[in-house]
N, C-alpha and C positions, 0 to 999 in steps of 0.2 A: 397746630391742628393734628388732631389723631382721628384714623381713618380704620374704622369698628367695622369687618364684616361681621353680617350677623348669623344666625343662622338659617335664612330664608334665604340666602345670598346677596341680601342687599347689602349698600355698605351707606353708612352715615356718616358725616366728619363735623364730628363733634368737637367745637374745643375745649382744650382740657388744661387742666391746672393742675399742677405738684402740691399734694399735701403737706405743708411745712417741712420739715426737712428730710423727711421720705421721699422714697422713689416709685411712692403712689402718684399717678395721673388718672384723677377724674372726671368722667362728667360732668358739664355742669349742675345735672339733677342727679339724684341717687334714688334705690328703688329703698323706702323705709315701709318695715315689716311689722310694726307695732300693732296696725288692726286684726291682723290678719293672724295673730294668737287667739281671736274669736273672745268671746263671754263668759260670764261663772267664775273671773277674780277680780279683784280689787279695780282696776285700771282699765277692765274691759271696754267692748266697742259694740256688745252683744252678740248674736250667735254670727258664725262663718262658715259657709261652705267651702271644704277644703281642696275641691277640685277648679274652684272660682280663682281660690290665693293662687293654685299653682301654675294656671291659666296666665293669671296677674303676671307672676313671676315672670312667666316664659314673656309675655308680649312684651316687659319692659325690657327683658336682653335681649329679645329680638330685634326690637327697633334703636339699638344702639348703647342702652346704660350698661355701665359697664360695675357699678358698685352695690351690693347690697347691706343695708342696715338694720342690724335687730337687734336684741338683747337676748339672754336668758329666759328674764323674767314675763316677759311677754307673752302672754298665756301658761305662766308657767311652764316653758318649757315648747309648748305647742309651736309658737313665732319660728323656731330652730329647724325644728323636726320636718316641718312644714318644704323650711327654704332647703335643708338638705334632700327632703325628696324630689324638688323642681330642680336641683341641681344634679341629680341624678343620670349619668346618658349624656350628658351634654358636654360640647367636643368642647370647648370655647368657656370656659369658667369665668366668673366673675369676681372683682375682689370682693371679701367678706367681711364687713367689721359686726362685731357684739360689744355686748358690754356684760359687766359684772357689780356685785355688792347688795344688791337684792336678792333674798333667798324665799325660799316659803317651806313652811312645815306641810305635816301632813292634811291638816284641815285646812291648807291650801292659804293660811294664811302668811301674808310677806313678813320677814325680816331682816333689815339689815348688816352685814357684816364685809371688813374690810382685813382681817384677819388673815396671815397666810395660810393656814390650814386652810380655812375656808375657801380662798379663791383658787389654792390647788385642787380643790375639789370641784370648785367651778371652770375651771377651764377644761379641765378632763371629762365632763358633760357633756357643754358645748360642743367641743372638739366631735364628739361622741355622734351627739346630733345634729351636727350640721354637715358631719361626713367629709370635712377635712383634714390634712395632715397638719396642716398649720393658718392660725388666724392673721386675716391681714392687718386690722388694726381692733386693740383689745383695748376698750374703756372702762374706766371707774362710771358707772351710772349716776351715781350721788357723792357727795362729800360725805356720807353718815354710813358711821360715827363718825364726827368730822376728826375725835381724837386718833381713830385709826388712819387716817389718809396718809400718813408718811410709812406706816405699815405695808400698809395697801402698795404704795408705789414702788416702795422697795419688792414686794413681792413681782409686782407687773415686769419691775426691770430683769429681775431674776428669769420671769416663765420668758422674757424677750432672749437673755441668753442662751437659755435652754433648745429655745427653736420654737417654742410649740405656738407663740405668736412673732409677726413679724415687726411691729409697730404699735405704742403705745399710748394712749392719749385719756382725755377725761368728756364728763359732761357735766353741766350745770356746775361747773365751777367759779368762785371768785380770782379776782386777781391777786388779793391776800391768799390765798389758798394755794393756786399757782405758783406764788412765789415758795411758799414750803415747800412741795413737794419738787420744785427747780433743783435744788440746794442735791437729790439725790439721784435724779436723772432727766436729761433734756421732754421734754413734752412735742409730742408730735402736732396732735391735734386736740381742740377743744370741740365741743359738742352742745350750743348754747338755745335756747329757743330765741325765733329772732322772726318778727313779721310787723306788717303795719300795723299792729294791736300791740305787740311787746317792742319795746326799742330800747329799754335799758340801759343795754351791754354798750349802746355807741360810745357814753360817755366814757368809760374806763378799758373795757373790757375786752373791745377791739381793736382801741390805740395799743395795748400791752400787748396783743397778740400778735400785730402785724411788728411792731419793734423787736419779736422776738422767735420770728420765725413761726408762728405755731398755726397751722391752718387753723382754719372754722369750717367745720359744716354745722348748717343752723337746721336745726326741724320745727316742724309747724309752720312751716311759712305759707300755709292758706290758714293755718289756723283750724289744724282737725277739723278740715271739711267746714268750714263757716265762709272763709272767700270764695268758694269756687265756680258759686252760683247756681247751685243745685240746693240750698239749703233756705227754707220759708221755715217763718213763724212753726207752720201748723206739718211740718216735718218734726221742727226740733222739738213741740210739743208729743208725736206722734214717734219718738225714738224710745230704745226699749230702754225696762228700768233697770237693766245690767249694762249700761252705757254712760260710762263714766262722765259725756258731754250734759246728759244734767243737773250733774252737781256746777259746772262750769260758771262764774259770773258772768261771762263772754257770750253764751248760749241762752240768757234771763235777762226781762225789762232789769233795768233802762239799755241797758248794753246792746241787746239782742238789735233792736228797732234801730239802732245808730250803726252798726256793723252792717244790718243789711242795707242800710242807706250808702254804706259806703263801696258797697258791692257793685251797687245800679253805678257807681262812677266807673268802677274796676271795669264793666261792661261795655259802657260807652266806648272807652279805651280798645279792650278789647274788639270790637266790631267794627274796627275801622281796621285791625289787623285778620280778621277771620280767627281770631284765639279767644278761649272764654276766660272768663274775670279771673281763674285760679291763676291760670296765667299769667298774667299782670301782674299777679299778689305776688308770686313767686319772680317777677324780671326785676321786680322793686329791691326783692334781696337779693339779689346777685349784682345789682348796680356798688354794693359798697366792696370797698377794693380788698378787706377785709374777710370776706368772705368769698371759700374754697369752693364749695358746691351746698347744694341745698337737699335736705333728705325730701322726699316725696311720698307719700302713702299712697296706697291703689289698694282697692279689693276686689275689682275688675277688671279685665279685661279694656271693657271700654272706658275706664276710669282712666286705663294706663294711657289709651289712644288720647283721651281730653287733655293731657299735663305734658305730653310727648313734647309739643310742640316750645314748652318751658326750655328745653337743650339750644334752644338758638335763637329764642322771640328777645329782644333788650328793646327796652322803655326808652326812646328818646330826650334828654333833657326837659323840654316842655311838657312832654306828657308827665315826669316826674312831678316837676311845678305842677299841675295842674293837682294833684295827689296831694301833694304836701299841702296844696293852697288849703284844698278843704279838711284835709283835720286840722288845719290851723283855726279854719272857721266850723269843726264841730269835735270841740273839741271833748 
């Protein structure tokens, strides 16, 4: 157990887990900054008040998390800028991971590159905008160009030597993938999407992880606001068209109507603990032994207060079964 004063002076004791062979200890949630780059590019969530994110920010270290996750690319830039202003003042820092290999031009359109040039350019940004001396753990965002990735790593292990991150790791990686880029330097952590809608990775991807030391933290595990119980039909009809959830098959018939039938169970669940459905979604992935901590999104305040309670809530064996039973029966 690690015992997080905060800075209201409470303290939470949270427990915590080592990041694969890092001298990271995380919470079980982590605060993830993806929405909160706001709208106007590719990936967006639509518009954001940026007094809301930094609101966000503050209430998820104040109640105890102790990690934050973002990227570059995430607003172009904005996701960074954002978390090093909330980090600003404050006694009590939190670790920081980004990632890299998404770029965008000037017309704000994305492009990929894993290049060292490149990523010496991207870490020096970052660094930049996020207002630290050095990053705590620096990920490849994508495998593309998947021909660059041995490039890429080699470059990661170099900016590791240098100082300028502390720890290196990937996301949406294979385990053919993983294996290449092994051969050049140990992998910390992996960064996979992982929730009761995506399961994938169980079969391969988390057995290789766990035989080789390399954390996971999984994001989406409510499923970009779809489990958390806040989310109807005539919301996700009613979301803006700079909101990447509706190009989604997960957020459109037939999917949509099945997802939220599987919510009303997550609920049930829930209401017998005083925790809402996101919750559940989120105790379901921290149940495989495989997985480090789970990234989190808020762009509230009270968003933060709803998912808080995800750091200590576990799903009992039966309550699992009872999950498992019905997507077995809708499938």
């Amino acid at each position: 157990m690690a015992t997080i004063t905060s800075a209201t002076g409470t303290s939470e004791k949270f427990e915590t887990r080592t990041l694969g062979n890092s001298d990271l200890e995380l919470t079980p949630i982590g605060y993830g900054a993806w929405a909160i780059g706001g709208g106007n590019w590719e990936f967006g969530w639509g518009a954001q008040d940026e007094s809301e994110s930094i609101a966000a920010i503050g209430r998820a270290l104040d109640s105890g998390i102790n990690w934050i996750d973002t990227a570059a690319v995430y607003g172009l830039g904005h996701s960074e800028e954002v978390v090093g202003k909330a980090l600003q003042g404050r006694g009590r820092k939190p670790l920081v991971f980004t990632k890299c290999s998404m770029r965008w031009d000037k017309n704000r359109q994305i492009y990929r590159s894993l290049k060292a040039a490149s990523l010496q350019e991207e870490v020096e940004a970052s660094l930049q905008r996020l207002g630290v001396d050095a990053i705590d753990l620096y990920q490849i965002h994508w495998p593309n160009p998947e021909d660059e990735i041995e490039e890429g790593w080699e470059t990661l292990a170099k900016l590791q030597e240098q100082g300028k991150v502390r720890f290196i790791g990937v996301s949406n990686f294979s385990v053919a993938q993983m294996k290449r880029i092994q051969k050049i330097a140990p992998i910390t952590s992996l960064q996979p999407p992982y929730s009761l809608l995506r399961r994938d990775i169980e079969k391969e991807v988390l057995p290789f992880c766990r035989e080789n030391n390399i954390g996971v933290i999984n994001y989406s595990p409510m499923v970009s606001g779809l489990l958390t119980g806040k989310m109807t039909a005539e919301r996700v009809r009613n979301l803006p068209e700079d909101d990447w959830r509706k190009r989604s098959p997960n957020f459109q018939s037939p999917k949509l109507e099945r997802n939220l039938a599987l919510v009303e169970v997550l609920r049930e669940i829930g209401r017998e603990h005083g925790v809402e459905p996101g919750v559940v979604a989120i105790a379901w992935t921290l149940r495989n032994p495989a997985i480090t901590a789970a990234i989190v999104g808020a762009r509230r305040p009270d968003q933060v207060d709803g998912v808080i309670p995800a750091a200590t809530f576990r799903l009992s064996d039966a309550e699992a079964r009872r999950i498992e039973l019905w997507m077995v029966e809708h499938p």
